[in-house]
N, C-alpha and C positions, 0 to 999 in steps of 0.2 A: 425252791428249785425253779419253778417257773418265773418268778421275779427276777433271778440272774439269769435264764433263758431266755426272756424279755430286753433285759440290758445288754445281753452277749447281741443277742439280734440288730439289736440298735442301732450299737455301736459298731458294729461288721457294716450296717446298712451306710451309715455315716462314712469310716472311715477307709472303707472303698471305692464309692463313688469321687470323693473326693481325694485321694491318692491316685486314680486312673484321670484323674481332671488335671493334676498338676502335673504329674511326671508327663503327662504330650506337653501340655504347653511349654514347662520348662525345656522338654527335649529339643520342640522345633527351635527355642530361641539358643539354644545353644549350641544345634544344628546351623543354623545361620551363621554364628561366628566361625564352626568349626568348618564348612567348604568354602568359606570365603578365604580363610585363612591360606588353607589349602590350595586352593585358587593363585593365592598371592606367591606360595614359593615357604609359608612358613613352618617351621617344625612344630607339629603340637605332642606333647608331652601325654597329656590327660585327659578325658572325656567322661563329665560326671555326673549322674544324676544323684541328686543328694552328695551332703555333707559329713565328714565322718569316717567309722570306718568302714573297709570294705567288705562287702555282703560277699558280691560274687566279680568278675572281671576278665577278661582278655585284652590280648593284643593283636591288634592289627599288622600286615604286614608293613607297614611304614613306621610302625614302632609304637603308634598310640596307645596306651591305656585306657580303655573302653570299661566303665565300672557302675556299679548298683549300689550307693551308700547306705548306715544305717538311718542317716537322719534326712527324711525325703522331703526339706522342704526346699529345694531349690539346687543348683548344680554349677557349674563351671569349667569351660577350657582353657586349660593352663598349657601354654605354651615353652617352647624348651627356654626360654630367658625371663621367664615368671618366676621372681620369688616366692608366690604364694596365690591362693585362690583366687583374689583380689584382683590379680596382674599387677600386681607392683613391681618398679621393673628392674632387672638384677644385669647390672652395668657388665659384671664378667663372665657371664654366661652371656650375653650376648655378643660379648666380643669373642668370647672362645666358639660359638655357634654361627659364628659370620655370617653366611646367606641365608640361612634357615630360619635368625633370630628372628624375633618382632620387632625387638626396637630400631634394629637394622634397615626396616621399610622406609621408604618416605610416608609424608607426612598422612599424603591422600591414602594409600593403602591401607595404613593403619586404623583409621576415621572410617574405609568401609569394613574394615573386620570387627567393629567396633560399634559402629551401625546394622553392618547385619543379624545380630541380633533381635533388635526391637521389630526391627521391617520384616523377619522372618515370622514374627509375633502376628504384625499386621497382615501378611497374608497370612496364617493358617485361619485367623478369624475371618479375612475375604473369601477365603473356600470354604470354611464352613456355611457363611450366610447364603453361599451363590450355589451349595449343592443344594440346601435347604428350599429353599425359595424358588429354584428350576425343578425339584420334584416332587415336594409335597405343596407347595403355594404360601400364602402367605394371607392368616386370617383376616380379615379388616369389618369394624364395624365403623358406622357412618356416624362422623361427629355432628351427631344433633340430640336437641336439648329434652329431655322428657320431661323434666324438674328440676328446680331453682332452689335453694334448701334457705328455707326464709332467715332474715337477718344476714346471711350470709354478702363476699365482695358483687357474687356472682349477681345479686338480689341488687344491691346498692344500685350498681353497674347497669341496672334497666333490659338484665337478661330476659327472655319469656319464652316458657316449654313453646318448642316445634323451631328453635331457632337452629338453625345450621352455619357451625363454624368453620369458615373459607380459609380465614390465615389467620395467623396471629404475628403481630411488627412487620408485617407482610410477606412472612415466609408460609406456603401454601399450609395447610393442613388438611388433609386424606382421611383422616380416622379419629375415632375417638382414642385410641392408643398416641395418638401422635401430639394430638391436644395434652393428655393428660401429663405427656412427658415433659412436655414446655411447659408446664404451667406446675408442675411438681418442684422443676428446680430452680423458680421463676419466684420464689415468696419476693416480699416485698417490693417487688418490680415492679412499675408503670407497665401494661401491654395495651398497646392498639389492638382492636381484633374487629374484623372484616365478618359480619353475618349478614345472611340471608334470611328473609323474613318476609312473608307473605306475597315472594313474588320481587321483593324490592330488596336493597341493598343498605345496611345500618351499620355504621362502624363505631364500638364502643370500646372506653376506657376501664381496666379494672385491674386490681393490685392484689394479687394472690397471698392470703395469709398464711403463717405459716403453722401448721397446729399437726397431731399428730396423730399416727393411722396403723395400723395394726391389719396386718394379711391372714390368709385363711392358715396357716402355721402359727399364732401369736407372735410373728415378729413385730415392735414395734419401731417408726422413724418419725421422722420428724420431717414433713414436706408443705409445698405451697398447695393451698387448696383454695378453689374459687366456689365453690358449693353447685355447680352443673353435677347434673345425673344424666346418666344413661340406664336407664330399668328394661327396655327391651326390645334392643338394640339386634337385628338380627347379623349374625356372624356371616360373613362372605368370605370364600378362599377364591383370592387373586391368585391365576398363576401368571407365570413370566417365562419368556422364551432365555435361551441359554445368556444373551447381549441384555435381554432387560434385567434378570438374575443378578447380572454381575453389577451394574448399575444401582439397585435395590443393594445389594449388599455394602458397595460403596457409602448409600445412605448411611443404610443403619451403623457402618461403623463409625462414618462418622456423628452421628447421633450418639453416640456412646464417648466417642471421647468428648463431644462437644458437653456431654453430663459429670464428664469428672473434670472439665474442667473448672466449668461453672460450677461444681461445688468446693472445690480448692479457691475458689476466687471467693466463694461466699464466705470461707472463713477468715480470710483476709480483708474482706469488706465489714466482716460482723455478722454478715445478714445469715448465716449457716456458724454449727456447733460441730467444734473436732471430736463430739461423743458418738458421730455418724461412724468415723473411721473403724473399720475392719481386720482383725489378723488373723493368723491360723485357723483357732479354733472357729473365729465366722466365717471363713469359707467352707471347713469343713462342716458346717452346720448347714449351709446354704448348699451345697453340693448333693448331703443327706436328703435333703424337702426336695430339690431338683429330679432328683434317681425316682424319684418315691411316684412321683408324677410320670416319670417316661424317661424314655431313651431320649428324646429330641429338646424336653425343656434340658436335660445333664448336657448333652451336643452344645444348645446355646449358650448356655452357663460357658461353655470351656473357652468357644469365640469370645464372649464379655471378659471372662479370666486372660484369656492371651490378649486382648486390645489393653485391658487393664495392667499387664505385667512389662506390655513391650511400651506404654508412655510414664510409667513409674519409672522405667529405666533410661529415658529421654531425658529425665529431668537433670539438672544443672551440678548436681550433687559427688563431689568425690567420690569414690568407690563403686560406683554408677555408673554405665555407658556412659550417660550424659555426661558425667565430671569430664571422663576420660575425652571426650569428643569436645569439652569447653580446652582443656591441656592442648590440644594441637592445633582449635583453633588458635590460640595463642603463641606456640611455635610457632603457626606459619605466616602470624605476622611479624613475631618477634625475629625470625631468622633461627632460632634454637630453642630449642626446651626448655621448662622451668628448670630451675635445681632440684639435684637431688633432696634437701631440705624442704623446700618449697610446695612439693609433692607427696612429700610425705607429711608434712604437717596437713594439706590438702586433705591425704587420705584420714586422718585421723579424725578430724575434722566430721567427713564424710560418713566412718565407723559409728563415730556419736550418734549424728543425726538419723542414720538406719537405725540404728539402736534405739533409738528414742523413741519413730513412729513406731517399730515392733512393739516395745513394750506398751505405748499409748492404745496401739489396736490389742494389742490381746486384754489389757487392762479394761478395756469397752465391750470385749467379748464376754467377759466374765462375769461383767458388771449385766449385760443383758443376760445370762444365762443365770445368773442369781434371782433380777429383781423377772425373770419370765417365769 
């Protein structure tokens, strides 16, 4: 009894924090489509959180379908000339919907309904980092060297404890957080790095290996590591007036997308393994450890989750904002739309390849939840 008391526990502690992390993010992004739409003059038919059937629902006084699915992983506004969740787009229903329809818009209208989305993403993660950082501050400990972990690039490299690291390819570095992130998604890379040392200025070369590391939850990954320590390193909370907040939050998102980029690029390069990628089951695992610690580490989780969900859906990909937004660039040079055929082979296309990473991420989740 107490062993399924323990699982029941668990699994509630898991699968709530992680169900209140998705359902905002998915809402705001698909808030964004929905008043921009709005905005524009377009009928929207549907408003969904989750896929499937419906839980519970209303309508709006302008007609909308406002709904709670039972499968919450993601959602959709289907508009009155959408054949389907996707938006794929239905020729007579938009002609029978005249002003109202979507496909009816010009080209630019449609590209921001379409856009709003992801940028609705981008801000909710700008206000979370800019309420965070204007009210509670922002920890920092000072990038300097304690220890050099012998053999190590750091070691090669003519590192020596009491070194303090200014930049790295000469972009500044502030903290030892800031270092470690460069230099995590930096394996095999050449970096110049700008240290101070005994009053004088040294700039050295070192190529971060890439080996692998394990967090105080046993997760394990695979990242660059230069063998610098910090043993004791004392924590400072920087605060920030409301103008520098926002600025600070600027950073850090883009620090963050600048991290998935550069790791999309490293499996393309070689130098990164697609066994890194994540689905379902790891964010709700990563959501679960997030809760467990605080209200404020599940808060940043949700910013990383939305900057994360609003440049997956940037990408170039059918069935994807981004496809969709690649489609009109191409109208509006072309003078007209693909074909119908052309688009739909597009989306199919599209289907596969989301298909493909889900199954790859959840196959890597399973795969670390077996061999943890």
């Amino acid at each position: 009894m107490d062993l399924l008391t323990g699982y029941g526990a668990s699994l509630f502690g898991t699968l709530v924090p992680f169900l209140a992390v998705l359902t905002v993010v998915v809402f705001f992004h698909e808030l964004g489509h929905f008043l921009v739409a709005r905005w524009c003059g377009v009928a929207v038919r549907t408003f969904s959180i989750g896929f499937g059937p419906e839980l519970f629902g209303w309508n709006d006084r302008h007609g909308t379908r406002w709904r709670l699915a039972a499968i919450p992983l993601g959602g959709y506004v289907k508009f009155i000339d959408d054949l389907n969740a996707a938006s794929a787009p239905d020729r007579a229903a938009a002609a029978a919907a005249g002003e109202g329809s979507f496909q009816g818009k010009s080209v630019a209208r449609r590209a921001a309904i379409v856009a709003a989305g992801p940028i609705a993403n981008f801000l909710l993660a700008l206000v979370i980092y800019t309420l965070l950082f204007a009210s509670l501050g922002k920890p920092v400990v000072a990038p300097i060297v304690d220890a050099v972990t012998p053999g190590s690039a750091a070691a090669e490299a003519g590192f020596l404890p009491g070194d303090r690291i200014t930049a790295i390819d000469g972009r500044p570095v502030d903290s030892f957080t800031a270092l470690q992130r460069i230099v995590t998604r930096s394996a095999g890379l050449v970096l110049t790095i700008d240290v101070e040392r005994d009053g004088g200025h040294v700039v050295l070369t070192a190529t971060p290996r890439i080996d692998e590391i394990t967090d105080v939850f046993g997760n394990r990954q695979r990242v660059g590591l230069l063998g610098l320590q910090r043993q004791n390193g004392t924590v400072v909370i920087v605060h920030y007036g409301p103008l520098e907040a926002v600025g600070q939050a600027f950073a850090e998102s883009a620090d963050v997308v600048g991290g998935t980029l550069g790791y999309i690029g490293g499996i393309f390069a070689g130098r990164e393994s697609a066994d890194q990628i994540g689905g379902p089951i790891g964010i709700a695992k990563v959501s679960g450890q997030a809760a467990s610690l605080g209200l404020i580490p599940l808060v940043n989780l949700a910013a990383v989750l939305s900057i994360s969900i609003g440049l997956l859906n940037l990408f170039p990909i059918p069935l994807l904002d981004g496809g969709h937004l690649v489609y009109y660039a191409i109208e509006a040079v072309r003078g007209r739309p693909l074909s119908e055929r052309a688009q739909d082979f597009g989306f199919r296309i599209g289907f596969a390849v989301v298909l493909m990473l889900m199954v790859l991420g959840t196959f890597n989740d399973i795969v670390r939840l077996v061999s943890g």
